[in-house]
C-alpha positions in Angstrom: -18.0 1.2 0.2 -17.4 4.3 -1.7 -15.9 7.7 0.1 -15.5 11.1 -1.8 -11.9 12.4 -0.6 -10.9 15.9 -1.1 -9.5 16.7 -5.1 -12.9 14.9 -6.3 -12.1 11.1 -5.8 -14.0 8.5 -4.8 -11.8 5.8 -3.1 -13.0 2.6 -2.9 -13.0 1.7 1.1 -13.7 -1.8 3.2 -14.1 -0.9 6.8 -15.4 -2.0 10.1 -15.0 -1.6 13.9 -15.6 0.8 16.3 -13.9 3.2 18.7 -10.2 3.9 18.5 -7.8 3.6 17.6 -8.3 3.3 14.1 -6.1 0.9 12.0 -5.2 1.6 8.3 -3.4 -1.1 6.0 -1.8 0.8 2.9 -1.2 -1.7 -0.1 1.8 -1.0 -2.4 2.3 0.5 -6.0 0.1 -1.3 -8.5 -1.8 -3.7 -6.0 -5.3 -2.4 -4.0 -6.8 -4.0 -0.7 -7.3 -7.4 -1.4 -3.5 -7.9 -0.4 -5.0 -7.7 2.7 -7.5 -10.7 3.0 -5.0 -13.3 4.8 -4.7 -10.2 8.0 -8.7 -9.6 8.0 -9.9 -11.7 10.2 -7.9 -11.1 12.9 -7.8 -7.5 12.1 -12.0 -8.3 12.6 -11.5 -10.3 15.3 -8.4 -9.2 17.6 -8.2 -5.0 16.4 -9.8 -2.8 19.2 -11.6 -0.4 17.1 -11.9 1.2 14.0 -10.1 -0.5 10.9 -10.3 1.2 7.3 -8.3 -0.9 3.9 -8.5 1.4 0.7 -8.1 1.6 -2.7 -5.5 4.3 -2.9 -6.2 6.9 -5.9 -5.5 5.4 -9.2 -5.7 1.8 -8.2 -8.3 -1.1 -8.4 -11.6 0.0 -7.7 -11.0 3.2 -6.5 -11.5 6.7 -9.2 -8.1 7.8 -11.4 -7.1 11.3 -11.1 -3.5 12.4 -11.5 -1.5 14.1 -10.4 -0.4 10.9 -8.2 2.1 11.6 -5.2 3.1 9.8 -1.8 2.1 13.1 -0.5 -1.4 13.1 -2.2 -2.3 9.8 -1.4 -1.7 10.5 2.2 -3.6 13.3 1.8 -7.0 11.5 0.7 -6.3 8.5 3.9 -6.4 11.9 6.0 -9.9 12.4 4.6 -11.3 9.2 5.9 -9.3 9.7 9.1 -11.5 12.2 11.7 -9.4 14.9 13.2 -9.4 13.3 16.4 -9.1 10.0 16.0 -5.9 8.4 16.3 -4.3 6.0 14.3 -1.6 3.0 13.8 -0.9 2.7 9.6 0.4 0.0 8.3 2.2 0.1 4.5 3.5 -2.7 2.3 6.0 -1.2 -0.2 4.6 2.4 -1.8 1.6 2.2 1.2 5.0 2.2 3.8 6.6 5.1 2.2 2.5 6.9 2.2 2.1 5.5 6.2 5.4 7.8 6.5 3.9 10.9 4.9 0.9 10.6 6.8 2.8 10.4 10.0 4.5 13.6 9.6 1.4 15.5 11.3 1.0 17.5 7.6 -2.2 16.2 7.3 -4.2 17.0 10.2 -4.4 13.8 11.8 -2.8 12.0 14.7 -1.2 9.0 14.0 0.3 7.1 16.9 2.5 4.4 15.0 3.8 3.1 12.0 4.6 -0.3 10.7 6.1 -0.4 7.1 7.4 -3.8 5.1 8.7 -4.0 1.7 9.6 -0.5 1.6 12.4 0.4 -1.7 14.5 2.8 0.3 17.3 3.0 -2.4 16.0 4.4 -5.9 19.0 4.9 -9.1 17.8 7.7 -11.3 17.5 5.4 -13.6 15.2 3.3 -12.0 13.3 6.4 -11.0 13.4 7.6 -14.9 12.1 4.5 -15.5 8.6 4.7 -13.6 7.7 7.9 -14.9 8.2 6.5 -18.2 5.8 4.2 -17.3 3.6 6.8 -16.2 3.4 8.3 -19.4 2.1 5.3 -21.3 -1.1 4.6 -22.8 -3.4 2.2 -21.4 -2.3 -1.4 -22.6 -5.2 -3.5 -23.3 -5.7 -7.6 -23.8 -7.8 -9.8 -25.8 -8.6 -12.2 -22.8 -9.0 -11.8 -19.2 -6.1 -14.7 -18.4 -3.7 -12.4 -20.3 -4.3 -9.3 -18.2 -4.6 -11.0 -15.1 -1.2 -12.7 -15.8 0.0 -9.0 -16.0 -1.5 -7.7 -13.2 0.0 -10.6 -11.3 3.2 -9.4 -12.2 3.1 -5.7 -12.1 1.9 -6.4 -8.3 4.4 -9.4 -7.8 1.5 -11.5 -6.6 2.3 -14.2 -9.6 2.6 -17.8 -7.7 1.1 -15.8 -4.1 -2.9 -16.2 -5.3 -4.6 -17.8 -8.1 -5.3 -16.2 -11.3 -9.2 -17.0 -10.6 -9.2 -15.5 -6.9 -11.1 -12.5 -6.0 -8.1 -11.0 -5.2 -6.9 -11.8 -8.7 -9.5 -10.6 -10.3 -9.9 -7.3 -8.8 -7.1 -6.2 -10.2 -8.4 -5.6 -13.6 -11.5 -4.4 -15.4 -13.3 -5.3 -18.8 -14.3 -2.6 -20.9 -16.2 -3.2 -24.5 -15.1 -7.2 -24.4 -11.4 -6.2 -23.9 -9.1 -6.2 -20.6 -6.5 -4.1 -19.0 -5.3 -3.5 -15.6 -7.8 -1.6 -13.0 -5.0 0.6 -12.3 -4.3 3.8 -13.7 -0.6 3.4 -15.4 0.1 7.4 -14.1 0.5 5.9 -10.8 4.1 5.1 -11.7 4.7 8.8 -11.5 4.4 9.0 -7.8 8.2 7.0 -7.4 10.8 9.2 -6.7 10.7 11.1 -3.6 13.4 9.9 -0.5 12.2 7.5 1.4 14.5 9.8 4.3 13.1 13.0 4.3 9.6 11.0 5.6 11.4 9.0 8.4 13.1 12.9 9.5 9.3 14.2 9.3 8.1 11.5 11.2 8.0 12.0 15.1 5.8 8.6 16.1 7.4 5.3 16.2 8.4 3.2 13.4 9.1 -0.6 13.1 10.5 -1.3 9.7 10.7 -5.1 8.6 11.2 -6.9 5.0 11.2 -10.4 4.1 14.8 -11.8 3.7 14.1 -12.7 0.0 12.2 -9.4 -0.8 15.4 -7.8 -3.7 13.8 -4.6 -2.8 15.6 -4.1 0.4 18.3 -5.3 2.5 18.6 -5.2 6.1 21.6 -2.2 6.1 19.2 -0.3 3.9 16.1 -0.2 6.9 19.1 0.0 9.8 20.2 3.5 8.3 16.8 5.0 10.0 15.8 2.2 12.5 18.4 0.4 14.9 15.8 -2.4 15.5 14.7 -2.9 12.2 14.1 -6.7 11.1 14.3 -9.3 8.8 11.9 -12.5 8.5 13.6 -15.4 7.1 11.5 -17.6 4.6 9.3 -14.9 3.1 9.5 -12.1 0.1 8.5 -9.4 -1.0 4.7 -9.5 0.1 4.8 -10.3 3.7 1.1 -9.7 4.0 0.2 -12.3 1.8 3.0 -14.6 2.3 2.6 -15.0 5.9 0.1 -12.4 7.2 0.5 -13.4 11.2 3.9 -11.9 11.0 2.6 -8.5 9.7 -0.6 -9.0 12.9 2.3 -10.1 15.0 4.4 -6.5 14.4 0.8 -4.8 15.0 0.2 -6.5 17.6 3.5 -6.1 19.5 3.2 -1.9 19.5 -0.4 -2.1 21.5 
């Protein structure tokens, strides 16, 4: 389903539920929702109300309109958020670091908790430099739908997760005039950069930060500089969610 957010957008939306609170999963730089279909059903079956998965701006079926930010991202998951409902926002990677912003109360909504995975909380300039670089380029295009989905695969580091013939796959580019290219928007790229700590000093809900012990993105001293009781799960990388998505219901389950 398709919901107009503030700044013009449409963002692409999968919902269900009732009552509160209201759970939001937050995919990571690149990716969109589908990351999400190993937690579903028991988000659908064991979640006591309202749950909401988007598109964030920019990415798979959701509209493109720069500029793209932490910041603005959480500020179009506010607009599908009623003022008084409360919520519990879960973020893989870039949707962590969004989960944060949101939680800072800037938004005009109440969130209650946060669980982030996968978050980068060390960036080099360089590495920074490097995104927005990204963000500059053209669109890349391919002849064949196998090559862009091998990209996408990548880009999202979902290579050897899913199948390049899944849904899930497949969502993550579009054909335009017999050619293919990524569904994304490349100027999402541009939204890297801000500290992950100014967030976590905004924030004044809890926080459980985890990773995967072979995710390179982040190491257990990096998450235990903002949160004492911050964890890592042995036998699983970078994409928790899709790895092994009863850990990620069993950290939203344990704050209830």
């Amino acid at each position: 389903m398709s919901h107009s957010v503030p700044g013009g957008v449409d963002l692409w939306v999968e919902e269900g539920g009732k009552g509160g609170p209201t759970l939001v999963l937050l995919h990571g730089l690149g990716a969109n929702a589908d990351v999400w279909q190993g937690l579903k059903p028991m988000v659908r079956d064991r979640w006591p109300g309202r749950w909401l998965i988007p598109d964030l701006r920019g990415h798979g079926r959701s509209g493109h309109r720069a500029p793209y930010s932490y910041a603005g991202h959480a500020a179009d998951i506010a607009g599908l958020i009623g003022q008084h409902e409360e919520a519990v926002v879960v973020g893989h990677s870039m949707g962590g670091v969004v989960a944060m912003a949101l939680a800072t109360g800037w938004f005009g909504v109440r969130v209650r908790r946060v669980v982030a995975f996968g978050i980068k909380i060390r960036w080099t300039d360089d590495e920074v430099a490097k995104l927005h670089q990204l963000a500059r380029a053209p669109v890349r295009w391919f002849d064949s739908r196998a090559e862009a989905v091998d990209r996408y695969l990548k880009v999202s580091g979902l290579i050897g997760l899913i199948g390049p013939d899944s849904p899930a796959a497949l969502s993550g580019i579009k054909e335009e005039g017999g050619r293919f290219r990524l569904a994304s928007d490349p100027a999402i790229n541009a939204a890297a950069g801000p500290a992950v700590s100014d967030f976590v000093a905004a924030m004044h809900v809890p926080l459980h930060l985890a990773a995967g012990a072979k995710d390179p993105m982040v190491t257990l001293d990096d998450m235990r500089a903002f949160r004492a009781d911050a964890e890592v799960l042995e036998g699983v990388g970078h994409n928790l969610q899709v790895e092994r998505p009863e850990l990620v219901w069993r950290m939203i389950e344990r704050g209830q």
